[in-house]
C-alpha positions in Angstrom: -24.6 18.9 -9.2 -24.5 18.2 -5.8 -24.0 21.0 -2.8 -23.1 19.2 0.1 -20.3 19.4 1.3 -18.2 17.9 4.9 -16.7 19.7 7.2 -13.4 18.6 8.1 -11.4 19.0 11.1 -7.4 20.7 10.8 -4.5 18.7 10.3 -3.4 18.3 14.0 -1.6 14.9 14.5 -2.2 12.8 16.4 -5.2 13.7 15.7 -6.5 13.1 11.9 -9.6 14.2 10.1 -12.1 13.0 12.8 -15.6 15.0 12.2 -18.0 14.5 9.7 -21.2 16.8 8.9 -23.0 18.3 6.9 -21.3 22.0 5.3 -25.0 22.5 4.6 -26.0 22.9 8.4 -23.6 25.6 9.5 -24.8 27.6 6.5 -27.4 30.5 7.4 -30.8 30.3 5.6 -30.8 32.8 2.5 -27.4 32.3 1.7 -25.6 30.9 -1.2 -24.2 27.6 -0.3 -20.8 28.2 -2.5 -20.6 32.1 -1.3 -20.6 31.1 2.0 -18.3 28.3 1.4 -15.3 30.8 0.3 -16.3 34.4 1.9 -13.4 34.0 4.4 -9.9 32.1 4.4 -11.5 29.9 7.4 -14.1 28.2 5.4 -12.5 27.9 2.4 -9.8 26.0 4.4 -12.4 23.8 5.4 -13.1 23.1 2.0 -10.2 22.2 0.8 -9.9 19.3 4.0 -13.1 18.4 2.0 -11.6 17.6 -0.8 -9.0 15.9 0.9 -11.5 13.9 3.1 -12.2 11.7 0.0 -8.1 10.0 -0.4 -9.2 6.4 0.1 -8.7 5.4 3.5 -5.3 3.5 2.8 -4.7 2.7 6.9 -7.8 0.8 7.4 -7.2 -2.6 6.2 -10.8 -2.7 5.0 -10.3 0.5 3.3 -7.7 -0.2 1.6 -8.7 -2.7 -1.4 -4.8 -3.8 -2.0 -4.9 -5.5 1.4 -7.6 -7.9 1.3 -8.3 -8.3 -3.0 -5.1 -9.9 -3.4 -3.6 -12.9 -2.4 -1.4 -11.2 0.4 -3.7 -12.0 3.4 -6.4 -14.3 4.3 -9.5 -13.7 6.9 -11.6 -15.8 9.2 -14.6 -16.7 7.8 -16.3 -14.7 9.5 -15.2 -11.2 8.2 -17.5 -9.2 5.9 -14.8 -7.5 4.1 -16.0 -6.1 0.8 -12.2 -6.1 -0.4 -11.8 -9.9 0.2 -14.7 -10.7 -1.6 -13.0 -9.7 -4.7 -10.3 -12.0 -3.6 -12.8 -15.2 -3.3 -14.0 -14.2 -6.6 -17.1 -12.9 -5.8 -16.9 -9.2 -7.8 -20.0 -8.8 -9.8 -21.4 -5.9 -12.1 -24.6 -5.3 -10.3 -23.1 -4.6 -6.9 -19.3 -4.2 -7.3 -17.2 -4.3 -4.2 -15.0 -1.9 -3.4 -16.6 0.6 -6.1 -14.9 3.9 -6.0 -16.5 4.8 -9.5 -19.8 5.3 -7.4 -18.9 5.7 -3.8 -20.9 2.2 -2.6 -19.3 -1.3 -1.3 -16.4 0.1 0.6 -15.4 2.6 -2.1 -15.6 6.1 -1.9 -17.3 8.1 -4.1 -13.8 9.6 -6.3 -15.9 11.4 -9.2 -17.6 13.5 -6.5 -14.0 14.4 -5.2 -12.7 15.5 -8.4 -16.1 17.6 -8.5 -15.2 19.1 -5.3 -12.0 19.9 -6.1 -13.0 21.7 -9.3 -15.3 23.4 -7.4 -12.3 24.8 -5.3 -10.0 25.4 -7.9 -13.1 27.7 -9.6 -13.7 29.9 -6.2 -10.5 29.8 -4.7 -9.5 33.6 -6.1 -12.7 34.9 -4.5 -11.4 35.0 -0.8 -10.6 38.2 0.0 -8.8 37.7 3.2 -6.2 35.7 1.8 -2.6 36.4 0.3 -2.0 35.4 -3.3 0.8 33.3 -2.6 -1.4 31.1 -0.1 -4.2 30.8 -2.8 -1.9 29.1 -5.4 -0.5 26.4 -3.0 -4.5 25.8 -2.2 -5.0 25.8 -5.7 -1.9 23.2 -5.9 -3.3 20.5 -3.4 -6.3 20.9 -4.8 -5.0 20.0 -8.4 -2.9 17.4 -7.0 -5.9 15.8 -5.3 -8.0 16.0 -8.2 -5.2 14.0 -10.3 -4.3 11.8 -7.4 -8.0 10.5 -7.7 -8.0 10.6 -11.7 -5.1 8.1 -10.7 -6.5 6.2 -8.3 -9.5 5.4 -10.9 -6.9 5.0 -14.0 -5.4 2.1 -12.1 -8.5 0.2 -11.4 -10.7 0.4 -14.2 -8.2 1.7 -16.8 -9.5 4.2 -19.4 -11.7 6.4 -17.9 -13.7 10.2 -17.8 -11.4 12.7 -17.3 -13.6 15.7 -15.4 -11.5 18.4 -16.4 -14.1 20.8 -14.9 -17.7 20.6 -13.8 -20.5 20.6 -15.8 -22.5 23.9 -15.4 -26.2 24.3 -14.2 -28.7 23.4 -17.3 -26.4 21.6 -19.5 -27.1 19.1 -22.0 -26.9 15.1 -21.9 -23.5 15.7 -24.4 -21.7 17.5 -21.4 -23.6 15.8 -18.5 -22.4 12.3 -19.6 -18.8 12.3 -20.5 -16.8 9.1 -22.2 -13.9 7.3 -21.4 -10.8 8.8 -22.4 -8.2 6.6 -24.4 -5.2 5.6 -21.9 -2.3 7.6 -23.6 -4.7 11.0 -22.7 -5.7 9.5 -19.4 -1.6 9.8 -17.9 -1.0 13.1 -20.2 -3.8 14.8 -18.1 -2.9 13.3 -15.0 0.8 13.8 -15.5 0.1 17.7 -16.7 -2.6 18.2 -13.9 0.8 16.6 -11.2 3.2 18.7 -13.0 1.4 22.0 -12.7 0.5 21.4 -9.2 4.2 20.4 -8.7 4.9 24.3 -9.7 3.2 25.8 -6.7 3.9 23.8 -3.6 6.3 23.7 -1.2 9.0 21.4 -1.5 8.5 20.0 2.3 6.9 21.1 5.0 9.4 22.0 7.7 8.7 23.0 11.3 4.8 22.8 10.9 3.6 20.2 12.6 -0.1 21.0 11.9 0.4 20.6 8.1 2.0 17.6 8.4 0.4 15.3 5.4 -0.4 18.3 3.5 1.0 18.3 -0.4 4.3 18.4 -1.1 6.1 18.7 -4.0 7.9 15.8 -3.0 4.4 14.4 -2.9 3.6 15.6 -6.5 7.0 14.4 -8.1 6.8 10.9 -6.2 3.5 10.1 -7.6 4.4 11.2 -11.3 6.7 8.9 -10.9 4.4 5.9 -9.6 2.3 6.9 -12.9 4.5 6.6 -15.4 5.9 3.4 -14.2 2.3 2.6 -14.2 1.8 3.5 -17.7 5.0 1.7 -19.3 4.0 -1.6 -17.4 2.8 -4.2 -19.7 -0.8 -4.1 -18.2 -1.5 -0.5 -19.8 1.8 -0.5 -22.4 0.6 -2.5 -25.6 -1.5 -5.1 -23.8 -2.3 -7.7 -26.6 -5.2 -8.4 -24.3 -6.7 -5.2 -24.9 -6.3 -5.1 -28.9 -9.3 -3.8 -30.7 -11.2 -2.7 -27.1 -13.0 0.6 -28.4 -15.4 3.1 -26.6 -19.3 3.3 -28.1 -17.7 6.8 -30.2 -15.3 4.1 -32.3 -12.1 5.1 -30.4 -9.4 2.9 -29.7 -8.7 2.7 -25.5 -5.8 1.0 -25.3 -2.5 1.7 -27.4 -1.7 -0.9 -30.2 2.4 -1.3 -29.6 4.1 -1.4 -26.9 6.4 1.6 -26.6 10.0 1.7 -24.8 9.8 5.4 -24.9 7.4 5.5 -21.8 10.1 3.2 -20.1 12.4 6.1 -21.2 10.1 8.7 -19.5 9.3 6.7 -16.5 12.9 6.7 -14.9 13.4 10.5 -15.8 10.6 11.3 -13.9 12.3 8.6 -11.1 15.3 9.5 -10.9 13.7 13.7 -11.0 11.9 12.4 -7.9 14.8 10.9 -6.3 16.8 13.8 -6.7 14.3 16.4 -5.2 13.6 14.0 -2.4 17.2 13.7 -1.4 17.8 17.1 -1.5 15.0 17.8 0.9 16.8 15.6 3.5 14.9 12.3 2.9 16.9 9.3 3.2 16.4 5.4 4.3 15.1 5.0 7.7 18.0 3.3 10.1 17.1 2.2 14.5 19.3 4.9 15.9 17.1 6.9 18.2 19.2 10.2 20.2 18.2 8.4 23.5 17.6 4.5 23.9 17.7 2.8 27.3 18.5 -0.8 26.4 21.8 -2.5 24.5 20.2 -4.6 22.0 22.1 -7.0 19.5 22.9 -5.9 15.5 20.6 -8.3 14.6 17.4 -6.7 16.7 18.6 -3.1 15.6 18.6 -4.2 11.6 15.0 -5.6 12.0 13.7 -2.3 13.8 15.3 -0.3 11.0 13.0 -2.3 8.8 10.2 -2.3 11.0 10.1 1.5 12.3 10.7 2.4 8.3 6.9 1.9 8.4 5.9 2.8 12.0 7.8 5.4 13.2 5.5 8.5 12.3 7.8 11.1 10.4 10.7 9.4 10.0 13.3 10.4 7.3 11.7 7.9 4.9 8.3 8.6 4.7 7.8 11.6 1.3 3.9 11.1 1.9 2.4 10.0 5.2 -1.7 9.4 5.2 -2.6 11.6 8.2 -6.2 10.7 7.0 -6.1 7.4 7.9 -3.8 7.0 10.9 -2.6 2.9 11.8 -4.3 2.0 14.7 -7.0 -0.7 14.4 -4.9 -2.0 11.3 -1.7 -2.9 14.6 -4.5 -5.1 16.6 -5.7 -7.0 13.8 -1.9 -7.3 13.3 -0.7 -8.4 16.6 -1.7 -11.7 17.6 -4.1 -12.0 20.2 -2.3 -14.5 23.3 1.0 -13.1 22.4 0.9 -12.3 25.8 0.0 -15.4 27.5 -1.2 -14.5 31.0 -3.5 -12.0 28.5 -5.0 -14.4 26.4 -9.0 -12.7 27.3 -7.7 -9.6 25.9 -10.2 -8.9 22.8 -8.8 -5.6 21.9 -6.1 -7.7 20.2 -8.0 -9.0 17.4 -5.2 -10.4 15.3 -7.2 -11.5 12.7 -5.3 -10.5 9.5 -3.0 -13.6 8.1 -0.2 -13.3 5.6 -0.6 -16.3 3.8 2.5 -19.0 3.3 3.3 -18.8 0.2 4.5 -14.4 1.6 6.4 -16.2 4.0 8.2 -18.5 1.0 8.4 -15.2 -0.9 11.1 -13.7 1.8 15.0 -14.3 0.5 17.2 -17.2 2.6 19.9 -15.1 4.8 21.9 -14.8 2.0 19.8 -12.9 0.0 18.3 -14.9 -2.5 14.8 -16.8 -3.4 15.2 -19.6 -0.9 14.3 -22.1 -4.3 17.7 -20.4 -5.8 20.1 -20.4 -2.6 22.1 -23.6 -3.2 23.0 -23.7 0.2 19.1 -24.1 1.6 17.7 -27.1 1.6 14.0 -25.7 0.0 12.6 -29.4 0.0 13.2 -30.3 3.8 11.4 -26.6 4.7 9.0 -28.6 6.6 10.9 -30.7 8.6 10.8 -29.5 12.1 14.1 -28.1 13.7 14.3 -26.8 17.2 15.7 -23.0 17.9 18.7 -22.8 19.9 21.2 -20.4 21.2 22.5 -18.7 18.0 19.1 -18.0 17.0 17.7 -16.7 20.4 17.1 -13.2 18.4 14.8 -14.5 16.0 13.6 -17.8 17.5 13.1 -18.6 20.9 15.5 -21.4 22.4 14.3 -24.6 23.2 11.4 -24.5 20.8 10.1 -26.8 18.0 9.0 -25.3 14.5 9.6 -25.4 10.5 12.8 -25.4 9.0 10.6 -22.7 7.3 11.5 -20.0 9.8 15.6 -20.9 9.7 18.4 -18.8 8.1 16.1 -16.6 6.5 16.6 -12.7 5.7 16.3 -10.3 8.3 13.1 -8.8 6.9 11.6 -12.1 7.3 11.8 -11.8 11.1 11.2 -8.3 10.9 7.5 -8.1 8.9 6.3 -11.9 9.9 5.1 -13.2 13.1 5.1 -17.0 13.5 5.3 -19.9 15.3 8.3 -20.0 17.3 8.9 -16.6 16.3 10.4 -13.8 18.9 8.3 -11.0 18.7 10.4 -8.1 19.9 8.9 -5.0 22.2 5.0 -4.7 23.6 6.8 -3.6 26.8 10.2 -5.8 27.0 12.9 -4.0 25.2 15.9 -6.4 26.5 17.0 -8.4 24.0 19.3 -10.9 25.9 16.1 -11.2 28.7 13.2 -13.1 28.2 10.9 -11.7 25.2 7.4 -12.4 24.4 7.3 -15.1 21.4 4.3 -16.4 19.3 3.0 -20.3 20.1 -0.1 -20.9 18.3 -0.4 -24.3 17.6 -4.0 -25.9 19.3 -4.5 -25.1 22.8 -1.6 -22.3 22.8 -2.0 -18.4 24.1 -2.1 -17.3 20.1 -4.4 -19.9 18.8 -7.9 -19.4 18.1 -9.8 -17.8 20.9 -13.3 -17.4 18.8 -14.1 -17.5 15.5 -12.9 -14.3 14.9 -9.7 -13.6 16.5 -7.3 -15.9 15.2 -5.1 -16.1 11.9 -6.1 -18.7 9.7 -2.6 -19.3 8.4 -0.4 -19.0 11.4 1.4 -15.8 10.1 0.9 -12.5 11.4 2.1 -8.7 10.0 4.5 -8.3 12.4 5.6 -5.6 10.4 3.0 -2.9 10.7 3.0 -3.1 15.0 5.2 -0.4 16.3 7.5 -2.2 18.9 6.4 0.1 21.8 2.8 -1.0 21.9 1.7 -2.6 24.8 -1.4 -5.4 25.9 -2.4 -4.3 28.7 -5.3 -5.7 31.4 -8.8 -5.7 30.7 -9.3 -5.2 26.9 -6.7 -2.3 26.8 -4.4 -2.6 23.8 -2.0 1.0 24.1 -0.9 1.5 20.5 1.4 3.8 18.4 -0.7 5.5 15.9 1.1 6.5 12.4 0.0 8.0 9.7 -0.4 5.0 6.7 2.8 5.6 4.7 1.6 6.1 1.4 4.9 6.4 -0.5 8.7 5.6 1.2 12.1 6.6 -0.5 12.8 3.0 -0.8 9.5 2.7 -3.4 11.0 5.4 -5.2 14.3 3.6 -5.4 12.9 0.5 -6.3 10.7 2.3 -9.1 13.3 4.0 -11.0 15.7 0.6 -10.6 13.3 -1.3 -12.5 12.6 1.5 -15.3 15.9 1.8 -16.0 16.7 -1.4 -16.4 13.8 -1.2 -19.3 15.7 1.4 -20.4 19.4 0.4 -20.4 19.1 -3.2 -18.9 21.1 -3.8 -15.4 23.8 -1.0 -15.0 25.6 0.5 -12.4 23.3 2.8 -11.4 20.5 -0.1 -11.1 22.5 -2.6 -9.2 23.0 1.0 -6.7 19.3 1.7 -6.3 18.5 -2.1 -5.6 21.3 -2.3 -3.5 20.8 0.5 -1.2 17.4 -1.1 -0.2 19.3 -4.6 0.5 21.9 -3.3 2.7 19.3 -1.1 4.9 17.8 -5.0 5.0 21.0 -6.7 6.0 21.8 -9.0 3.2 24.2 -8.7 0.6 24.4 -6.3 -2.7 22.8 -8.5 -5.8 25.9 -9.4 -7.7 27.6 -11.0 -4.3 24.3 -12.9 -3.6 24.0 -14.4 -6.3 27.4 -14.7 -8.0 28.3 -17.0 -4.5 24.6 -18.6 -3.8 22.3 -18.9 -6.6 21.6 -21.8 -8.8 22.0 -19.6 -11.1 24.6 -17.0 -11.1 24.6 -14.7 -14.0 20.4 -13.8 -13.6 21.6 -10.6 -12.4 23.8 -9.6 -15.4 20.7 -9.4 -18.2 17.8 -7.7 -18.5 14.8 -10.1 -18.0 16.6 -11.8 -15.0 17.4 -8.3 -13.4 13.8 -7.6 -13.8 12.3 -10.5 -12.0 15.0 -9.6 -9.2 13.8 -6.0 -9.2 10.1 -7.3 -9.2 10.5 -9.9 -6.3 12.9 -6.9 -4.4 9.5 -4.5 -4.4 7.1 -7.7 -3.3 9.6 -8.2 -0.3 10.5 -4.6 0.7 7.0 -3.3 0.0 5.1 -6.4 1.9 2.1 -5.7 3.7 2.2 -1.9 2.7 -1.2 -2.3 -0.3 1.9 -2.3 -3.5 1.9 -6.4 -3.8 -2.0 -6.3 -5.4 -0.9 -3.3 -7.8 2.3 -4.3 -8.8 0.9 -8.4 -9.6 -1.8 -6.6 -11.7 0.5 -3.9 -13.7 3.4 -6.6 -14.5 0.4 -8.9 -15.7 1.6 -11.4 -13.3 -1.7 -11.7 -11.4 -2.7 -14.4 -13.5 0.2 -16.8 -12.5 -0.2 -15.6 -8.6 -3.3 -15.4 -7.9 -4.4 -18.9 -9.2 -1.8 -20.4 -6.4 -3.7 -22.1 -3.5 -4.1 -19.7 -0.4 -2.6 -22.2 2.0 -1.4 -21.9 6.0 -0.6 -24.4 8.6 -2.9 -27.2 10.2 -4.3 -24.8 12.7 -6.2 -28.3 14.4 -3.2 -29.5 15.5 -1.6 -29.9 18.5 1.7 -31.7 18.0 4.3 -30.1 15.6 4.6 -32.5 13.1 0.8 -32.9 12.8 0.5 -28.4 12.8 3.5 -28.2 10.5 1.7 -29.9 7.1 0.6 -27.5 4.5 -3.4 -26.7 4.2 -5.2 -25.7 1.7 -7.8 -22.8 2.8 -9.2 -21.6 -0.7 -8.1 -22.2 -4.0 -8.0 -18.4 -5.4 -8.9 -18.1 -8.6 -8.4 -14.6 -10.9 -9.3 -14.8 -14.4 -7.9 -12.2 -17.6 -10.7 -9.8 -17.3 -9.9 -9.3 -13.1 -7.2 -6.7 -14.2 -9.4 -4.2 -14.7 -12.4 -3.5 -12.3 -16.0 -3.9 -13.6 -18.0 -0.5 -13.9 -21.8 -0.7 -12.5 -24.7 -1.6 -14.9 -26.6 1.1 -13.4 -23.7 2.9 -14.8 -23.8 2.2 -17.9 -27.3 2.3 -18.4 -26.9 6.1 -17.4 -24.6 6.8 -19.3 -24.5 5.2 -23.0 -21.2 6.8 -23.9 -19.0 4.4 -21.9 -18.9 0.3 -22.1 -18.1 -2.5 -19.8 -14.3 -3.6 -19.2 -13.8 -6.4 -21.5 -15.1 -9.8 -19.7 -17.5 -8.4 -17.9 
């Protein structure tokens, strides 16, 4: 067993958990490395931060494996990205990227977190300077954070050891190496290990700005939900797919029917979320800041509500906010680099991450529907060029040429995409009716390619993870407003417990509400006006199966950019159909629009049956001869 340990610094914000050693070398010689650890309330606080040091570091694009795996974004070639290498295909079983099973490749090492929290959770009592009541919310984040990772495992690589508790000094190979658990036990543990955590912890934390990203109930409740939802999906609910896959002991891994009841128990635990959530004052994020210097127009003011839903740190939205992993290289990557023309030389912009086109075909039309449904949008002339003018000045700046794309689309489509043409609202000019700072990236422009590195190969940008009050300055200064990576909003609890009950019940009143609070926050009409007046076809709403593919195409848009697009593709089995699409942009050589505005291929993305569950390690499984290899690999 191992006996280091890391030292990590308090919950402050801004500041986050910043320094890493060794818990060995501030232990006197002579003493007992887990006496010393909890001997006082001060070091056994420090590790607890230890076992919260290994959540996966869900703000740094390259940490975060949803962002780059996926189909959501593309990179210059130049990026060494261990993520995007499973997106080009390249995952192997020698040297797995992104492998969070043994800590190597860009993954962090989540068995030796549950470890560490077990540790905790066996020592905790043994403080002596410490109230009871303060032990057993310890004990609760610690339990949380020891399921959270179980979680975090379950989703990749499906059954897997449960390490209810460690293994003592001097055991056997039978305890040392532990099998993988069937997936019906896996969410029963996890679920129980949530639920009894759920018990001890505060249901917010009010007034305490230093625990700020601590546990929550809310926390607790919120991710029960996400793993249930998880569980009645068709990836892990009766997968055909997975039909006879059995562990080296001759048990079955994956259940043999699929079974509506965990539909059932998915949007109880939802709506339980929901309820506590609300009560504890969270609510959808809407612009209206107590003091704001500058008139801006409805449509401005929507898209920041959408915007600052993400980037504005502690806002009524955000249940669980990632103080471990704070935004701030993830907004220059973001922001294009020459948005700011007379700053072109400006390398602290890197704006290097590129939603790809077919995100920017996902977005609705302004009326709220898939812009191949709105009968109203002409989807085939989408890349003819039109030229902004006056009634678009918000969105598109007057006077200039680009796709018919980037017309009469949705207001979230302006708020999370920078493009072409595209007014890109704040970074230091707050008047909306005054000149703005808007993106031209065609050859030879401020936001094309300024090295190999700093560009976006598709012509998009995230527009929707800058916060609006950053600013480029002069040299290679880029001023930006850090936020802690918002790991669960309200609206992803709305959206969860819409589509599980419409498994449940099929579309009701209380779904259409839940779908429908999230579209009006967005600015486009409830579901049954959108498309009983513009859709092709009219009545999808009114069944089942076409209220779910609304639902599902509601999270891809709502959620964009935020790591839930990867996860979502996989658990609905849809990756298949998604991620064999082209990853096309814009004809970056190109100077003249007509030339820049033809659809290029960049990499034809391919993701096979066997990519929906990661591959475990040879060196693995040549340890340990009680687990096998995902099926495929």
């Amino acid at each position: 067993m191992k006996k280091i340990f890391i030292l990590i610094s308090a919950f402050v914000l801004p500041a986050v958990f910043s320094s890493c050693k060794k818990y060995l070398d501030i232990v006197p010689d002579n003493v007992a490395t887990i006496d010393y650890a909890f001997r006082l309330r001060s070091t056994a606080e420090r590790f607890l931060f230890t076992c919260y040091s290994y959540m996966p570091a869900l703000g740094d694009f390259d940490g975060n494996p949803a962002n780059a795996a996926g189909d959501e974004y593309w990179l210059p070639v130049s990026t060494g990205s261990n993520a995007w290498q499973i997106a080009r295909g390249n995952q192997n079983v020698v040297n797995c990227y992104m492998n969070y099973w043994m800590g190597t490749a860009g993954g962090k090492d989540l068995f030796e977190g549950i470890r560490q929290c077990n540790i905790f959770l066996d020592n905790i009592d043994r403080v002596p300077d410490m109230q009871p009541a303060e032990k057993q919310r310890w004990a609760a984040e610690a339990k949380f954070l020891k399921a959270y990772y179980h979680f975090w495992l379950f989703q990749m690589y499906g059954p897997i050891p449960l390490i209810k508790e460690n293994v003592p000094v001097g055991a056997g190979p039978a305890q040392v190496y532990p099998p993988r658990e069937p997936v019906d036990s896996c969410v029963n543990y996890i679920v129980q290990q949530l639920d009894e955590a759920a018990a001890q912890l505060p249901d917010k934390i009010e007034n305490e700005v230093s625990e700020l990203g601590r546990i929550t109930r809310a926390i607790a409740v919120s991710v029960k939900a996400q793993v249930l939802v998880l569980a009645a999906s068709p990836l892990f609910n009766g997968n055909p797919d997975y039909t006879g896959f059995k562990g080296p002991d001759g048990r079955l891994l994956f259940p043999g029917a699929v079974s509506p009841e965990k539909w059932v128990r998915a949007a109880a635990a939802c709506k339980d979320a929901i309820t506590l959530c609300e009560s504890q004052g969270y609510r959808l994020y809407t612009f209206n800041p107590p003091f704001f210097p500058y008139k801006i127009s409805d449509t401005t003011r929507t898209e920041l509500s959408i915007r600052n839903a993400v980037c504005e740190k502690w806002n009524p939205e955000i249940i669980w906010g990632h103080t471990n992993s704070m935004a701030s290289t993830i907004q220059s990557r973001a922001t294009p680099r020459g948005l700011d023309p007379a700053k072109t030389a400006n390398s602290g912009v890197a704006g290097n991450i590129a939603p790809t086109l077919k995100i920017a075909e996902m977005f609705y039309s302004n009326h709220g529907v898939p812009i191949t449904e709105d009968k109203t949008w002409d989807y085939n002339g989408r890349f003819k060029l039109r030229t902004g003018t006056h009634a678009y000045r918000y969105d598109i700046q007057e006077g200039y040429q680009t796709a018919a794309l980037h017309f009469d689309r949705e207001p979230r489509f302006y708020a999370d995409l920078g493009f072409d043409g595209g007014i890109w609202y704040g970074q230091g000019l707050f008047n909306d009716n005054a000149n703005l700072f808007f993106v031209s990236c065609k050859k030879g422009q401020p936001a094309s390619a300024q090295n190999q590195s700093s560009y976006s190969v598709t012509g998009y940008w995230p527009k929707k993870l800058v916060n609006f009050n950053n600013v480029i300055g002069d040299g290679n200064a880029y001023t930006t407003q850090n936020y802690p990576w918002p790991i669960i909003r309200l609206a992803n609890l709305y959206l969860l417990y819409a589509e599980a009950a419409n498994e449940v019940n099929g579309p009701d009143g209380d779904v259409y509400r839940y779908v429908n609070l999230v579209r009006a926050r967005a600015g486009i009409p409830a579901v049954e006006s959108a498309w009983t007046n513009y859709s092709r076809n009219p009545a999808k709403f009114s069944n089942r199966d076409g209220m779910r593919e609304i639902i599902q195409r509601e999270r891809l848009i709502e959620l964009a950019f935020e790591g839930q697009r990867y996860w979502d593709l996989r658990r609905w089995k849809k990756a298949v159909s998604e991620m064999n699409k082209p990853i096309t942009g814009w004809d970056l050589a190109q100077e003249d629009a007509a030339a820049y505005y033809r659809e290029k291929v960049i990499y034809n993305q391919i993701f096979t049956p066997r990519d929906y569950l990661w591959p475990i390690a040879e060196s693995e499984l040549l340890s340990n001869k009680k687990i096998n290899q995902n099926p495929g690999w």
